[in-house]
C-alpha positions in Angstrom: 83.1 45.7 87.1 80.9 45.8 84.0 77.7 45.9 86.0 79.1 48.0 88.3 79.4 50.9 85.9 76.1 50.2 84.4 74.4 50.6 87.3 76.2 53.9 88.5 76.2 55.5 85.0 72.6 55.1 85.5 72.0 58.3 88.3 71.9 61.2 86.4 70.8 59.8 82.7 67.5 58.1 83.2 66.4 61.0 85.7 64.7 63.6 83.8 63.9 65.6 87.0 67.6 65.5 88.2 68.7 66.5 85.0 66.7 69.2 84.7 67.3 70.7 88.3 71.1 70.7 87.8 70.7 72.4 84.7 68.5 75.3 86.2 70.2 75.1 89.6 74.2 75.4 88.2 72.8 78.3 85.7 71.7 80.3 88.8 74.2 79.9 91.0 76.7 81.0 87.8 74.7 84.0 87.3 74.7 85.0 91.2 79.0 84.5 91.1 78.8 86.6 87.1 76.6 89.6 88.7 79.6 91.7 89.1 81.4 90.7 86.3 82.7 92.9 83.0 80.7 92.2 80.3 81.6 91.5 76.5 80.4 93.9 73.8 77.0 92.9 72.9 76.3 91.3 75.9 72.7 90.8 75.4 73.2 89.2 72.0 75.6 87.0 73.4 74.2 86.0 76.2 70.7 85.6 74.7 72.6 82.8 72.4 74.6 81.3 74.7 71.5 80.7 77.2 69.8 78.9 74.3 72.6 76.8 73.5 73.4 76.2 77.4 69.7 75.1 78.1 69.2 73.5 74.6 72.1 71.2 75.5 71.7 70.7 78.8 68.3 69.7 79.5 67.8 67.7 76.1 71.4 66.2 75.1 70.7 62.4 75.0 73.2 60.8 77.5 74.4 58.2 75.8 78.0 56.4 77.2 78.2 59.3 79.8 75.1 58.4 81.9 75.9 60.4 85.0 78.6 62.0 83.8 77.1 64.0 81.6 76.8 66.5 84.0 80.3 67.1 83.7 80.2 67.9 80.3 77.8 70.2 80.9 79.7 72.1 83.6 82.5 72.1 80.8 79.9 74.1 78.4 78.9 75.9 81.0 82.6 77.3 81.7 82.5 77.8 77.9 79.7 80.2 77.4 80.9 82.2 80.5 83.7 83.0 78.7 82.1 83.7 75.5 80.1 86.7 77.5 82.1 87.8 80.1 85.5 89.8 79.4 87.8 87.7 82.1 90.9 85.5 81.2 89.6 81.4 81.5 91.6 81.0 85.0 89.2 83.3 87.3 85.9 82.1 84.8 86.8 78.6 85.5 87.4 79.7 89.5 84.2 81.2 89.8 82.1 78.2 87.7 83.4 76.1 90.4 82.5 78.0 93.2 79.2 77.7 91.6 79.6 74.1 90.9 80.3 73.7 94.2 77.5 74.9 95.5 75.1 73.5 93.3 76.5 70.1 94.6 75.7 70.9 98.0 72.0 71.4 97.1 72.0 67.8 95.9 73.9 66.5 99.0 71.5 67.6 101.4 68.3 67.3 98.8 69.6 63.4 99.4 70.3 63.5 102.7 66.1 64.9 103.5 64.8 62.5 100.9 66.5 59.4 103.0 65.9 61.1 106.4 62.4 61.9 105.6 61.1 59.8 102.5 57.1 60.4 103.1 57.7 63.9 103.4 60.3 64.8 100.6 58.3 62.3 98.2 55.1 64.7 98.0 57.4 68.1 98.0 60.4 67.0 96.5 60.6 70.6 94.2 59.4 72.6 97.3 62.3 71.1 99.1 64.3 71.4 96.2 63.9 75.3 96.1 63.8 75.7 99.6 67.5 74.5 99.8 68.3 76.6 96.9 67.2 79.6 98.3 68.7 78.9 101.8 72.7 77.9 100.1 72.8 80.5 97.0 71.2 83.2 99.7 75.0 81.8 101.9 77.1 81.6 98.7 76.1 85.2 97.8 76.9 86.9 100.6 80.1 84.8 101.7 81.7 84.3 97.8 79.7 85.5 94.9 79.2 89.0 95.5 83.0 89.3 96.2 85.0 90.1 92.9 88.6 88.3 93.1 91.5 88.6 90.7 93.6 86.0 89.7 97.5 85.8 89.6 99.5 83.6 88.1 100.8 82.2 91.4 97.4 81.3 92.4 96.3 79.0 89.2 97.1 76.2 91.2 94.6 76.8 93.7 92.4 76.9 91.4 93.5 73.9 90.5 93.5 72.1 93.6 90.1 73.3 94.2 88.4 72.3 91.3 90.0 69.0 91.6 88.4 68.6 94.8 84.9 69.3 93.9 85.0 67.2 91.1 86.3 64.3 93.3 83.8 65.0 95.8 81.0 65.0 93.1 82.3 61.9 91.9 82.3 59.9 94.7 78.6 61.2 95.4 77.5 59.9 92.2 78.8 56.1 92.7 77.6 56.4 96.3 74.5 57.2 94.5 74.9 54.0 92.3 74.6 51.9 95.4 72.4 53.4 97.9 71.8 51.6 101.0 71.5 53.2 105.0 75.1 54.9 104.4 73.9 57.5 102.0 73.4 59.9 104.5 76.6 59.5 105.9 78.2 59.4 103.1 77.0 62.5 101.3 77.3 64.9 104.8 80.6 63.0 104.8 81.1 64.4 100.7 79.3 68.1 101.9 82.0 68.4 104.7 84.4 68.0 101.7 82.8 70.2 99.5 82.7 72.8 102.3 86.4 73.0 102.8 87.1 73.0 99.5 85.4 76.2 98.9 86.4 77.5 102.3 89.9 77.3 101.3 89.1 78.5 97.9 87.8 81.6 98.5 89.9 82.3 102.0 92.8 81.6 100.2 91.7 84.4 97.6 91.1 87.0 100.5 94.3 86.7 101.8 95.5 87.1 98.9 93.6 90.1 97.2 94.5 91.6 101.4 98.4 90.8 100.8 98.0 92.4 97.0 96.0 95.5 98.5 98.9 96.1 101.3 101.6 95.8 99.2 99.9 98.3 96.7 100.0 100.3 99.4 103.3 100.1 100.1 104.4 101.5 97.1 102.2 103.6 97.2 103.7 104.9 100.2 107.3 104.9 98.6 106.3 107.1 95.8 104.9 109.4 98.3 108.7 109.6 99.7 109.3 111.0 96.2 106.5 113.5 95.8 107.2 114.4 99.2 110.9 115.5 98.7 109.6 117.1 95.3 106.9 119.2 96.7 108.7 120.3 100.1 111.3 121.4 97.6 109.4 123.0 95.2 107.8 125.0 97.6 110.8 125.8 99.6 112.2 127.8 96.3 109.3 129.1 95.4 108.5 130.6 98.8 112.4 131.5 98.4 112.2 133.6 95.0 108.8 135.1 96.0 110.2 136.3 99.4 112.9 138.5 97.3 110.7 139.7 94.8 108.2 141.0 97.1 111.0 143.2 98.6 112.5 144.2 95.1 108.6 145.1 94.2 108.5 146.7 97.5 111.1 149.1 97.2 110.3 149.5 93.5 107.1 150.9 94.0 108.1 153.6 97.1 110.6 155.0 94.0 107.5 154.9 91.5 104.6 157.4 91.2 101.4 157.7 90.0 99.7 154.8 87.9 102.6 153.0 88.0 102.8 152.5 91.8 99.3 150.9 91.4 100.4 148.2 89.3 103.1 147.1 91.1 101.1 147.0 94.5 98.6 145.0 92.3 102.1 142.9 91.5 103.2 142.6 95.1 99.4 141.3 95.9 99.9 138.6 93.4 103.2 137.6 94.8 102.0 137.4 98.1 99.0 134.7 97.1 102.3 132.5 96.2 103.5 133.1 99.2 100.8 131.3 101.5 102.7 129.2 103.3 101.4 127.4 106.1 103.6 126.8 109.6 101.9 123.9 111.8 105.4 122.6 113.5 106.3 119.8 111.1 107.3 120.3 107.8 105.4 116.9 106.0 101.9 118.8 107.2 102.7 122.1 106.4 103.7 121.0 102.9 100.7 119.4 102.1 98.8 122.0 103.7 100.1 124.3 101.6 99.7 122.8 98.8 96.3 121.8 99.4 95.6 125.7 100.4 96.6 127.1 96.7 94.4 125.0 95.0 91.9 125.7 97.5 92.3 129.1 97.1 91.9 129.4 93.3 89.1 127.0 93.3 86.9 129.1 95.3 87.3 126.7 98.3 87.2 127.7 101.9 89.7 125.4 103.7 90.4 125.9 107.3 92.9 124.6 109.4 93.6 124.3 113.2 96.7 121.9 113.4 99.3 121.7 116.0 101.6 119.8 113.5 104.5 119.1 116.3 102.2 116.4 117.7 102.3 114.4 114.5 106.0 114.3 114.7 106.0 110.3 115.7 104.9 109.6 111.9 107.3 109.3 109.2 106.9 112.8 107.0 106.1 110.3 103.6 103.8 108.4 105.5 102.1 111.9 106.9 102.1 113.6 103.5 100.2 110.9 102.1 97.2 110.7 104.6 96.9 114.1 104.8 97.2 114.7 100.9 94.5 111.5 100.5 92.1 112.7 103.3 91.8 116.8 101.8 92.0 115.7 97.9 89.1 113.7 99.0 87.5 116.3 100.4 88.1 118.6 97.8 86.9 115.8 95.1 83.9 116.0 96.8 83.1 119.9 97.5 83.9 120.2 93.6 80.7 118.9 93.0 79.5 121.6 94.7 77.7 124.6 92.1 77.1 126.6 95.7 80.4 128.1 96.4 78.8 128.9 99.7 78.9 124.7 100.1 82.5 124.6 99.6 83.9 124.2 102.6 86.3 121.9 104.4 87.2 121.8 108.0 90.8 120.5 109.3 91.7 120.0 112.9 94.6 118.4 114.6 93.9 118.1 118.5 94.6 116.3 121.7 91.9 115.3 124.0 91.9 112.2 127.4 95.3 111.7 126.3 94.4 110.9 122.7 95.9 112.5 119.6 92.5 113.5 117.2 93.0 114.5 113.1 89.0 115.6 112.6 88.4 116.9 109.2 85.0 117.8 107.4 83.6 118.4 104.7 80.0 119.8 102.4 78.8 116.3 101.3 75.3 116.7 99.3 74.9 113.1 98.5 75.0 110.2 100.8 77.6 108.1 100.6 77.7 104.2 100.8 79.8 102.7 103.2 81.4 98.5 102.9 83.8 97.8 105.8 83.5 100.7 107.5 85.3 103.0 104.1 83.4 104.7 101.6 82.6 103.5 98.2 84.2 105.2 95.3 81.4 106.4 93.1 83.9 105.7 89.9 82.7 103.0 87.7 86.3 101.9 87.4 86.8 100.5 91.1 89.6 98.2 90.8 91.9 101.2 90.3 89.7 103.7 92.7 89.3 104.1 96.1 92.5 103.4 97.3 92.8 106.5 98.7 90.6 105.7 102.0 92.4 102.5 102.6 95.5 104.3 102.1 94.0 106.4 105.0 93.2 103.3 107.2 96.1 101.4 106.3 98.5 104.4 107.5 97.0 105.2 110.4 96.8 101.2 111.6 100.3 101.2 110.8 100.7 103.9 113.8 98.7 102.2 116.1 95.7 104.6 115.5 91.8 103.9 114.4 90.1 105.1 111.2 86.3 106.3 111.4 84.4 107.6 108.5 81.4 109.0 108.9 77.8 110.7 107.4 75.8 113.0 109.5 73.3 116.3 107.9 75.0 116.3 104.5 78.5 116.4 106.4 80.8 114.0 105.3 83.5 113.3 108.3 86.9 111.2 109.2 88.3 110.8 112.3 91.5 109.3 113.4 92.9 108.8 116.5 96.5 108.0 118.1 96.7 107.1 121.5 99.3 109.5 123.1 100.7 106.9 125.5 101.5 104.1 123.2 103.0 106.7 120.6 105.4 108.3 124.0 106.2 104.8 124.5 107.4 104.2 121.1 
């Protein structure tokens, strides 16, 4: 047992190369998953200190007792610092240090798996190899995990957990195989890969679904506070149009008993009133409140917002759910014409149509700058994106909850969204 231990303590610690190489190789692929990451104040400070301490330790600690496990206490440093720069709680630093962990062990599986597959070649190029395997796994690890912020719940510190747990094992057991060495290597470490790959799979799957089922439920009350504003506004608007309606006749028969400059100023009066009075009839009360309210603002922000709706064909959708799109899709639209110093520019297009037995919301909008699209919705240009944004997968998440599709598009500084309903499956309904 004794020489055993000595012989497979032995990988890491008299391997200056291999050392070096995991130290380099786990502080890149901790950088690539911090990239998007919220930074401490004084970040450079702190991370200029923390890098010295990371690679002071790291490449030179002596290994004493730990041999090949020193790596470990490394990683454990490593998780350290990360926390020490970044502003995150430990759980999701220690989840992300072990995706990169992860991957880092994958470079060594297969760096072992070439160097026994193809010893004269991997002998003379050992670092080219090296880096081309880097290159190849952190270029997969970026676009499949790192570049993907994730935020962890309570509920989910256990696969975090599990995860980590897993990884370790798996790195483990590729060190004493190490120890031994022999014609199973290879089979062993593409066995310990395999292992290391479904590890992370589950990892960072389990973490989509996740941030998907937070995202929906968000939207879902969301959606219930719309019910809310909804009632509020249809009634607000109902009085209002109520108590104009009277005193437009009051000013009305006012002013035919009034002469001279008088009569003037209550026309001027009655004009005023009547702005109040805008409302909008489409068929269906949900749209023409929104619209409506959309239309004042408009109005007295110098906005010109037109409107061709036949609102009865939107009866299917529940009026919460139809206030909400509609108020999301033109208070984008209006967020962006603001921007506008052109009042010329300002201009927003609504249309509500049915064409080949499909029911068509079109609306457009004055867009000067370009917007960037990620899964076919636009990207907020807040800084703050966890709690912007939602307005557009509000959008998308409504309309797929009708049966209908969701297309943004960018076309000669005209920023547009299309949804459609397919008449026959909403008739069937």
């Amino acid at each position: 047992m004794i020489d055993f231990l000595q012989s497979h303590f032995a990988f890491v610690g008299n391997n200056v190369y291999a050392r070096w190489t995991f130290v380099i190789e786990l502080l890149i692929a901790e950088i690539m998953f911090a990239f998007p990451w919220r930074r401490r104040n004084r970040f450079a400070l702190r991370a200029a200190l923390c890098l010295a301490v990371y690679v002071g330790i790291g490449m030179f600690l002596p290994d004493g007792a730990l041999g090949a496990y020193v790596t470990y206490l490394i990683f454990a440093l490593s998780v350290f610092l990360n926390f020490v720069v970044f502003d995150y709680k430990i759980e999701k630093i220690i989840f992300n240090c072990a995706g990169a962990y992860g991957f880092q062990g994958l470079i060594t599986n297969f760096s072992v798996i070439l160097r026994n597959l193809f010893p004269v070649i991997t002998a003379s190029y050992r670092p080219l190899v090296d880096l081309a395997l880097t290159a190849i796994i952190y270029t997969i690890a970026w676009f499949l995990c790192a570049r993907h912020d994730t935020e962890i719940s309570i509920k989910r510190i256990r696969v975090v957990i599990i995860c980590l747990l897993t990884l370790l094992t798996a790195d483990l057991m590729s060190k004493i195989v190490n120890s031994y060495g022999g014609g199973n290597v290879v089979i062993y470490r593409l066995s310990l890969s395999i292992s290391v790959v479904l590890a992370l799979l589950y990892q960072y799957s389990s973490f989509r679904e996740g941030r998907l089922g937070a995202e929906n439920r968000r939207m879902e009350e969301l959606l219930k506070a719309g019910q809310e504003q909804y009632r509020i506004s249809r009634e607000s608007i109902d009085l209002v149009n109520r108590k104009c309606h009277d005193l437009k006749h009051q000013l009305v028969a006012l002013r035919e008993g009034v002469a001279g400059d008088k009569s003037e100023i209550l026309k001027e009066m009655e004009q005023a009133v009547l702005f109040y009075e805008h409302v909008v009839n489409t068929g269906n009360n949900a749209l023409d409140t929104v619209l409506t309210e959309k239309s004042l603002f408009c109005e007295s922000n110098n906005i010109n917002f037109t409107c061709i709706a036949d609102g009865g064909k939107l009866d299917f959708m529940k009026p919460s759910d139809l206030y909400s799109l509609m108020g999301n899709a033109i208070s984008n639209a209006i967020e962006s014409v603001m921007r506008e110093d052109d009042e010329e520019k300002r201009i927003i297009f609504l249309n509500v149509f049915e064409k080949q037995s499909m029911l068509c919301v079109h609306l457009e909008n004055y867009c000067a700058a370009k917007p960037v699209f990620s899964d076919g919705l636009p990207v907020t240009t807040k800084a703050d994106r966890e709690n912007h944004g939602i307005g557009t997968k509000s959008i998308r998440y409504i309309a797929d909850k009708y049966g209908g599709s969701t297309v943004f598009g960018f076309e000669e500084d005209l920023f547009s969204m299309d949804i459609t309903f397919p008449l026959n499956d909403l008739s069937a309904s």
